[in-house]
C-alpha positions in Angstrom: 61.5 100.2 125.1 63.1 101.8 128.2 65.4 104.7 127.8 68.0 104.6 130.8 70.1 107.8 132.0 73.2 106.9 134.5 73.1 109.9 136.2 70.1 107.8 138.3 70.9 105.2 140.4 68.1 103.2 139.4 67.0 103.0 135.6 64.4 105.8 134.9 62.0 105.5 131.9 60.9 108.2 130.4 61.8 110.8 132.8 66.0 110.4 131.6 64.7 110.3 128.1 63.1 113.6 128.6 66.4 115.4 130.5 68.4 114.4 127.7 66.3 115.9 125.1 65.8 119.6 127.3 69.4 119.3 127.7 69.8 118.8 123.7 67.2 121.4 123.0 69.2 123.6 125.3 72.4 122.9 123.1 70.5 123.5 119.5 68.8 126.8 120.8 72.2 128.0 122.1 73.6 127.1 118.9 70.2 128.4 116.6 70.5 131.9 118.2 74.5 132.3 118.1 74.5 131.4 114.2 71.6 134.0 114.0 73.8 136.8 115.8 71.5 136.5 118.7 73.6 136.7 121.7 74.8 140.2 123.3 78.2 140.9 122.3 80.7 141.5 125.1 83.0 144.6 125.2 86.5 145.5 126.3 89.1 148.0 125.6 88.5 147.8 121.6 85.3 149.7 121.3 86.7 153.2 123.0 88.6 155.5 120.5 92.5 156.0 120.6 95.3 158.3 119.5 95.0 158.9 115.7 91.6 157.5 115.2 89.6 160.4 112.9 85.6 159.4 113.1 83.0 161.0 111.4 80.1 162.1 112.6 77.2 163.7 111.3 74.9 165.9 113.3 70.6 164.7 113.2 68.3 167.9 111.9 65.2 166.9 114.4 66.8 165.3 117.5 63.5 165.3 119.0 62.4 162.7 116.6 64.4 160.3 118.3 62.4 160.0 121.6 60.8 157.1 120.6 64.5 155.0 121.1 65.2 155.9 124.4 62.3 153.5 125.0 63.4 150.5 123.3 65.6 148.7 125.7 66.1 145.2 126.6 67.2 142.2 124.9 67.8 141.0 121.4 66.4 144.6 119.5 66.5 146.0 116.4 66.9 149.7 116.1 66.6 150.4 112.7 67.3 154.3 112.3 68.3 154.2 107.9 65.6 156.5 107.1 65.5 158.5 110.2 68.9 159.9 110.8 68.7 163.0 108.4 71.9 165.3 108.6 73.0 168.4 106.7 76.3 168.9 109.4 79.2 166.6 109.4 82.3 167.1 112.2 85.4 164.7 112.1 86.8 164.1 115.5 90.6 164.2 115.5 92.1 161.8 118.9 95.4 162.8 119.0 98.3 162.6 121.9 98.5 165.3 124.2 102.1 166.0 123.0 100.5 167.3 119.9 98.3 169.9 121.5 99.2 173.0 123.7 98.9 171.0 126.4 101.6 168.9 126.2 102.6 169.2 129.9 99.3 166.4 130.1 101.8 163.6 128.4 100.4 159.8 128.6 96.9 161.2 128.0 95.8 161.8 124.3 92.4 163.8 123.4 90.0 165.7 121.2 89.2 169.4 120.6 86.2 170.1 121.4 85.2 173.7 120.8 88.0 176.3 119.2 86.3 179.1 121.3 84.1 179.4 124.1 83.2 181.5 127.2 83.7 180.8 130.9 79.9 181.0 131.2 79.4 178.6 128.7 81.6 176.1 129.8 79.6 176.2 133.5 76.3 175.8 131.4 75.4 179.3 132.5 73.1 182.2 130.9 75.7 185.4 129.2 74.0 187.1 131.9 74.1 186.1 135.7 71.5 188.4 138.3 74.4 188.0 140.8 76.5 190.6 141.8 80.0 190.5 140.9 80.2 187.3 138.6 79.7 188.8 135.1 83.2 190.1 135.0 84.3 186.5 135.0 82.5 185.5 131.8 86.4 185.4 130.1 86.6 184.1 127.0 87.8 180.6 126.4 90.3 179.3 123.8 91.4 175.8 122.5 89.5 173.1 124.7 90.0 169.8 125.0 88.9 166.9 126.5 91.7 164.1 127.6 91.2 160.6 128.0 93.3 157.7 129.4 92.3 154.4 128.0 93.4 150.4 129.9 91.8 147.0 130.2 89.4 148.2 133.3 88.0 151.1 132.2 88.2 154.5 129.7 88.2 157.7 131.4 88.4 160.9 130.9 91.6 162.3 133.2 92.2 166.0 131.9 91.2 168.8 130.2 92.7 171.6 128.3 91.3 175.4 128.6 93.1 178.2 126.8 92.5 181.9 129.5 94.1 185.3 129.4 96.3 183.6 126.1 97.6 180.7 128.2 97.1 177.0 127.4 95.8 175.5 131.2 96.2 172.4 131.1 93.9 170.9 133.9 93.8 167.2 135.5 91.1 165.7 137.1 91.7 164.7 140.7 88.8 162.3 140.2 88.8 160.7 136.6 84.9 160.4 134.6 84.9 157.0 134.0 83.3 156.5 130.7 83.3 153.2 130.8 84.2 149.9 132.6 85.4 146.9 131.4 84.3 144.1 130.5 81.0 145.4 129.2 78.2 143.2 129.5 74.4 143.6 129.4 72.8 144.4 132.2 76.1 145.9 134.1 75.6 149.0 136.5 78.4 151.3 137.3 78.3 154.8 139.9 81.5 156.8 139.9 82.7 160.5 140.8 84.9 163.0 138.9 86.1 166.2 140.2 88.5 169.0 139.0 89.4 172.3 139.4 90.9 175.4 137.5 92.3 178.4 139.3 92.3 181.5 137.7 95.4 183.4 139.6 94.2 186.5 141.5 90.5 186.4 140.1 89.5 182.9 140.9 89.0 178.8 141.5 86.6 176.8 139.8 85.1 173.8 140.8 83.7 171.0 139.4 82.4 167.9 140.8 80.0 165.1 139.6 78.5 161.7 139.6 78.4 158.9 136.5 75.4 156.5 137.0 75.6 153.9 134.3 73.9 151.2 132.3 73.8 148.6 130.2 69.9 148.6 129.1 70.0 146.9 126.1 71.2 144.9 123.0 70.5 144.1 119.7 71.6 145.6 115.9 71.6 149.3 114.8 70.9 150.2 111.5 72.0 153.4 110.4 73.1 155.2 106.8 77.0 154.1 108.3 75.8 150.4 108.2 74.5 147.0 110.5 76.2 146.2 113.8 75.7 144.3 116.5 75.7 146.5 119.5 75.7 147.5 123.4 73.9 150.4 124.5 75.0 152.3 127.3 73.1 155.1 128.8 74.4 157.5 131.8 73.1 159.8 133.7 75.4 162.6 134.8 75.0 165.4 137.3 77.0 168.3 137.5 77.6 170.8 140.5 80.0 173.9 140.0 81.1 176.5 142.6 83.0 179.7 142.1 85.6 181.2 144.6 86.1 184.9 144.1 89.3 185.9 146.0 88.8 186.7 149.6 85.2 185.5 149.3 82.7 182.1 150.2 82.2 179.8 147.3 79.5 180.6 145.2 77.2 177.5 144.1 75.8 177.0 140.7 72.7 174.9 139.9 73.2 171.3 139.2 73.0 170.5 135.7 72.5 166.7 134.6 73.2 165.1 131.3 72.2 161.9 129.7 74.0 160.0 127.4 72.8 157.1 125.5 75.5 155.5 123.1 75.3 152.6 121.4 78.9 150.8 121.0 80.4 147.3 118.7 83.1 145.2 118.8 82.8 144.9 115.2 85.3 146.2 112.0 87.4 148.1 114.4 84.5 150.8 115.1 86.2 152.5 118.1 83.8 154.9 119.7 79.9 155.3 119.8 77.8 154.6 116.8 75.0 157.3 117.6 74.9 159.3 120.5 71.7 160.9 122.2 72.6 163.8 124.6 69.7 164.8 127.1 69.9 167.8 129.2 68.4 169.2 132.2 68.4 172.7 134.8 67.3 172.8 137.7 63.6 170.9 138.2 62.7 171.1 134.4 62.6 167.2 132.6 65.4 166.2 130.4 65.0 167.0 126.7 67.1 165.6 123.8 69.2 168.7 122.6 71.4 167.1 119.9 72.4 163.8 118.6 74.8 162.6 116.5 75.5 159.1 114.1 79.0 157.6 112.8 79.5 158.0 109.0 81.4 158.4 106.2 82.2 161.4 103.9 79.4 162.1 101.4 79.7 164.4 98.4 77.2 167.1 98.4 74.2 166.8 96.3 74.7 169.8 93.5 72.1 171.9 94.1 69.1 171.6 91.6 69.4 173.8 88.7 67.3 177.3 88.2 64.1 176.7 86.8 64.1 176.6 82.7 60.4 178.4 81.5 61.5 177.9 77.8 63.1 175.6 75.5 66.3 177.2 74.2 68.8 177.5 77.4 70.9 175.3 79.8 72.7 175.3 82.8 75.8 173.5 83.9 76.4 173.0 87.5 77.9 172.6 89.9 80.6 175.2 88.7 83.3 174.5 89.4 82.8 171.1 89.5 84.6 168.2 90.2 83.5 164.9 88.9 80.4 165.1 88.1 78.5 167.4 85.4 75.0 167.8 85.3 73.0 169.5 82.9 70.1 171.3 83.0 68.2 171.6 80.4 64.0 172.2 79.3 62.6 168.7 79.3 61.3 169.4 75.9 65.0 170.0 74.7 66.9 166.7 75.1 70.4 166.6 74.9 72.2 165.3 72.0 75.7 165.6 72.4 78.8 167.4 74.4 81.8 168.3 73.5 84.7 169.6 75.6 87.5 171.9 74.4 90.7 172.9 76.9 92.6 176.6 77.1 94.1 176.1 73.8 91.1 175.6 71.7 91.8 171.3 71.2 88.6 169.1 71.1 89.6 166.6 74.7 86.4 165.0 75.0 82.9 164.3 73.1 79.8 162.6 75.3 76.9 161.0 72.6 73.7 161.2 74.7 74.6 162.2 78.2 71.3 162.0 79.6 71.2 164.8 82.7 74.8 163.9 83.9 77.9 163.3 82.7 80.0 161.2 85.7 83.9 160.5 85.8 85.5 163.8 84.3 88.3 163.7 87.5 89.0 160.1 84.8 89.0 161.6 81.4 89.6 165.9 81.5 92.5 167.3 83.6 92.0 169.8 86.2 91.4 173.3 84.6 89.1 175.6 82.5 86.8 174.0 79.4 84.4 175.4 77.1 81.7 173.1 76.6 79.6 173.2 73.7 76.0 171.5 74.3 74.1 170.3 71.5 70.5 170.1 72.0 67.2 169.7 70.3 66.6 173.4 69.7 70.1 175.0 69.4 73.7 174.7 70.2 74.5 176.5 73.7 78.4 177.4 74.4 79.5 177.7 78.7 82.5 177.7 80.3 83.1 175.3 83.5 86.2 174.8 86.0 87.4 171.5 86.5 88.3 171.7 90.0 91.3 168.8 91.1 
């Protein structure tokens, strides 16, 4: 039997049969690999961070241990990262409009704080200590920064800062904005822009800053962290950064160029405005880039109570964490199982009895009011009084 195609002018045996099924196997693997989440997601204006948005991030112990994901670009990867990312610091990042900052004379930009106290030498990446003549009386102390953003349907940038010198909010705007990012994001998209700004420092003074954004899309796929699964785009920039310094009535002064390199991975998913995980390189001079700190989107944890003080003997416990406030544990000698715990309040009333507790007992914020208790602990070789806070 001949199979006929019409986009031929004469019939075609086998040869139509054959373009119709690439061109159906075309269809079902389209189809196969966007049911299976397979396709790189495509971002705009919803994945950069606005005005009232308070994300979470924690800070990773071993940054260096993450060198092994710079690598892992391309298409269609997985970067699972659940049992890696280990973090003992947490940081909430407040956006908020500029109106609700010291800076307020920067209205139509909105922004973060990002260090309550600094000094000029920190800020320009420099040593405390400079072996130049004349510059270390400039190593002021800083105050309040900030870093502004402006955010439409091309591109998120950063437009302005905010410096607090001598006791005066400074509110500084870039006469070249960073462009963080352009949109639409795709994979495989490249992007080079420029930023410059300036602060002058009346009768002392000007600072200049000037740098280039290289930028780009390297890769795809899902990130799994302790935060959860997304599908994602990772972005990676380079940055290079050139200061100069102009004393009054003197030449400009040029610092070394520093560069910075950025790899953050971004979604379009649940409303997750702002970078997932964040790896921050940083180079001086000739020396290589090295990962200095990273940092992955979470949520609040309560702290683990720390583990009780060892127990030589049977015939003791401890409560903790004191004050506590939801959950009790109890330490005791393993060979003196608890039996039961009672609670009693300020005035001497029996509020609350737990039969076999086991080593915790959960949900007291449900069942005690805020305040102080006596608890009674009955164990297998005595009956051991202690007085706890609840804690609101």
């Amino acid at each position: 039997m001949l199979t006929y195609c019409s986009f031929f002018k004469r019939p075609t045996p086998v040869r139509g049969h054959l373009l119709f099924t690439g061109l159906w196997l075309s269809v079902l693997l389209c189809l196969s690999l966007k049911s299976f989440g397979q396709t790189a997601p495509v971002l705009g204006r919803s994945c950069a961070p606005l005005a009232g948005d308070t994300p979470r991030y924690n800070r990773v112990i071993n940054p260096s241990n993450l060198s092994f994901v710079l690598n892992q670009t391309g298409a269609s990867r997985t970067w699972d990262l659940t049992s890696t990312l280990v973090s003992n610091e947490s940081k909430v990042e407040r956006f908020v409009n500029a109106t609700q900052t010291p800076y307020f004379l920067l209205f139509g930009n909105y922004g973060k704080k990002t260090a309550d106290s600094s000094s000029l030498f920190e800020f320009l990446g420099l040593p405390p200590q400079l072996p130049i003549p004349g510059l270390d009386t400039l190593n002021l102390p800083l105050t309040n920064l900030y870093d502004f953003y402006n955010l439409n349907n091309n591109r998120w940038a950063k437009t302005a800062q905010g410096v607090g010198l001598l006791g005066l909010p400074l509110p500084v705007f870039y006469s070249d904005p960073d462009e963080m990012l352009a949109f639409p994001l795709r994979f495989g998209d490249r992007d080079t822009s420029t930023f410059a700004f300036s602060i002058n420092v009346p009768t002392i003074a000007e600072i200049r800053r000037e740098g280039q954004r290289f930028s780009t899309v390297d890769a795809w796929g899902t990130l799994r962290t302790p935060y959860g699964q997304f599908p994602c785009l990772r972005v990676r920039s380079r940055v290079t950064i050139t200061d100069s310094i102009l004393l009054a009535g003197s030449a400009p002064v040029g610092l070394p160029t520093r560069t910075e390199i950025e790899t953050s991975w971004y979604t379009n998913e649940n409303n997750e405005r702002g970078p997932l995980l964040r790896i921050v390189e940083r180079s001086l001079l000739f020396f290589p880039p090295t990962i200095q700190e990273a940092w992955y989107r979470d949520r609040y944890r309560a702290p683990l109570p720390p583990p009780p003080p060892p127990l030589t003997d049977p015939g003791d416990v401890v409560l903790y964490p004191n004050p506590c406030r939801g959950t009790l544990n109890l330490g005791l000698h393993p060979l003196d199982p608890c039996e039961r715990v009672r609670f009693w309040n300020a005035e001497g009333q029996e509020v609350l009895v737990v039969e076999q507790p086991g080593s915790a007992i959960t949900g007291l914020e449900f069942q005690l009011a805020a305040g102080f208790y006596r608890v009674e602990v009955t164990a297998q070789y005595g009956v051991y009084s202690k007085k706890i806070l609840l804690i609101p």
